[in-house]
C-alpha positions, 0 to 999 in steps of 0.5 A: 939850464934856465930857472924854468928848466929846473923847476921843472925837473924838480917838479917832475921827480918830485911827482913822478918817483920812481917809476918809468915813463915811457911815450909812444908816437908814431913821430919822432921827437928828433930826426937825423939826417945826412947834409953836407957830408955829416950828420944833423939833428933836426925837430919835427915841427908839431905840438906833440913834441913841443908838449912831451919834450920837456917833460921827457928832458925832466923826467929821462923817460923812453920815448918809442917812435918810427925812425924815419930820418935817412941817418937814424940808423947811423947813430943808434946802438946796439938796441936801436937807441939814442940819447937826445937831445944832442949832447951839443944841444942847448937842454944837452944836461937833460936827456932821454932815450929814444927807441926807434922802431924800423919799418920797411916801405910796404909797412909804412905803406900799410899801416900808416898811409894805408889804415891810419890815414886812408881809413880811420882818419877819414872814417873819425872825421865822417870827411867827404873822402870814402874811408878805404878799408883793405884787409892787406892795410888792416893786417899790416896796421895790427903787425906794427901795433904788434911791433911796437908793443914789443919794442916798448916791453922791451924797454920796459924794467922791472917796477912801476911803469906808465905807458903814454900812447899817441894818437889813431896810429895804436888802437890796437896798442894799449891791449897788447900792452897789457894783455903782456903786463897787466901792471902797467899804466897806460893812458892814450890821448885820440888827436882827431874827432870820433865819429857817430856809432853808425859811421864807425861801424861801417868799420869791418873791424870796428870791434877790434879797435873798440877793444884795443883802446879799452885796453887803457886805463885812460883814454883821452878826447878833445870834447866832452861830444867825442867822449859821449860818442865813444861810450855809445860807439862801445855800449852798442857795439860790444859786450861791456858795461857802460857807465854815462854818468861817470864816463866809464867802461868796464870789460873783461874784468877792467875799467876805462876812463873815458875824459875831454880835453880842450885842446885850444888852451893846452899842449897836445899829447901830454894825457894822463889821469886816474889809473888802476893797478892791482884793482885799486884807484890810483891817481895820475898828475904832472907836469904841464907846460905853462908860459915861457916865462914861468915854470909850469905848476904839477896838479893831482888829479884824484877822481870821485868814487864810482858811487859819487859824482863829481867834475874837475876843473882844469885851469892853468894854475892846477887841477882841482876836483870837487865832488857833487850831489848825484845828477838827477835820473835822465839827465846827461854825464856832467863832464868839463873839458880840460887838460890831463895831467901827467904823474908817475905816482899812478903807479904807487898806492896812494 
């Protein structure tokens, strides 16, 4: 195990405590499949996975995803999971469990390449290709939401747990998560852009997937635009209470952040922030990962009170908040691209 490997194991257990983590994808951070008479390993390529996969090895999370290798099946036990990396691998010390989640080719037909890619991706990046929306893709898209909210709860033990979810493939997720444990930290990060108000409400079901991703605690964007797009989107399409200033939402008795990221300088799919459990601010840091050559630096990020202004800035040494006077009336949501970072400690009181 290399020196930058155990500092970050270090920094992940010292940040994160006890509780658990666990990431939702749609892709798996691992695939088997069958060559030359045997079984083989393989990493997808990606972002996602080169991002989340040393946190996961420090942290020994759960990461819940679509098993779509052909030998999946065969190395899995008794619930559908599996240690990885592979016990022969080069980081084999620091493993995680993989769940994988079995969907039948008319589920992957409807909810992946039906709902996810042949409407909202389109419809999110206002593409030059008419978004499909089929009532057929849309129940099948809900179904396996559903089915990967119960694969999740059925990991989930007794405690404080955080939820990190990936990506336009769950917008229903987050809600079924915690319409079933309302204790929990979830935080979602939304890899393609948002779209205006009235291009996403050609959406028939615009206000089902508005609700679903309010059902974070944080949800994250690449740019300060797509942020502002989707407070819009939700002010004028359901009932809520929007606050621009500090880029928030509260429904049905909970509050969403709603922040940027910029995603040239950072890994994707590692998001995380302030969080509330128990109607109390909490606060979410962890584990980044910085240049080969050196560990990377775990940060707090600690957000300002709803009655204060503030901006954090995001660099690669850290995470550092400071408050500010109010914005002046009229002016716009003071907002600066960067990076969340991850902490378990979201879901203790601080």
């Amino acid at each position: 195990m290399t020196s930058t490997a155990l500092d970050l194991r270090s920094l992940v257990h010292e940040r994160l405590a006890d509780a658990q983590v666990i990431v939702v994808s749609n892709r798996e951070p691992y695939v088997h499949s069958h060559a030359g008479g045997g079984i083989v390993c393989q990493v997808p390529a990606g972002g996602l996975v080169t991002a989340l996969d040393p946190v996961m090895r420090a942290c020994g999370g759960t990461w819940v995803a679509h098993g779509a290798g052909d030998a999946d099946r065969a190395v899995v036990d008794g619930r559908d999971r599996v240690l990885v990396p592979p016990p022969d691998g080069p980081a084999s010390r620091d493993r995680y469990r993989l769940k994988r989640v079995w969907l039948s080719k008319a589920e992957e037909q409807g909810y992946y390449y039906g709902f996810a890619n042949q409407a909202l991706w389109p419809l999110c990046h206002q593409a030059f290709v008419r978004p499909r929306f089929e009532a057929a893709d849309w129940e099948t898209y809900r179904a396996v939401n559903r089915r990967f909210a119960e694969a999740v709860l059925d990991e989930l033990e007794p405690g404080p747990a955080l939820v990190l979810i990936q990506d336009y493939h769950f917008a229903l997720l987050p809600r079924m998560l915690k319409e079933a444990r309302p204790d929990l930290a979830v935080a979602q990060f939304w890899h393609i852009p948002w779209p205006t108000r009235d291009a996403f409400g050609i959406c028939p079901w615009a206000g089902e997937l508005l609700d679903g991703l309010l059902g974070n605690d944080l949800l994250g964007f690449h740019t300060q635009q797509h942020c502002a797009g989707f407070l819009y989107t939700v002010d004028r399409t359901l009932e809520s209470v929007v606050d621009y200033e500090h880029a928030t939402v509260q429904r049905q008795g909970r509050q969403t952040l709603v922040r940027p990221r910029e995603a040239p300088e950072v890994p994707l799919g590692a998001p995380a922030g302030p969080l509330r459990q128990d109607g109390e601010r909490q606060h979410l840091a962890g584990a980044q990962p910085g240049r080969a050559t050196r560990p990377p630096r775990v940060g707090a990020v600690r957000p300002a009170p709803p009655a204060v202004d503030g901006h954090v800035q995001f660099h690669r040494e850290g995470v550092e908040v400071h408050p500010t006077p109010p914005l002046p009336e009229g002016r716009g949501v003071r907002i600066r691209p960067g990076s969340f970072v991850l902490d378990r400690n979201c879901a203790s009181a601080v």
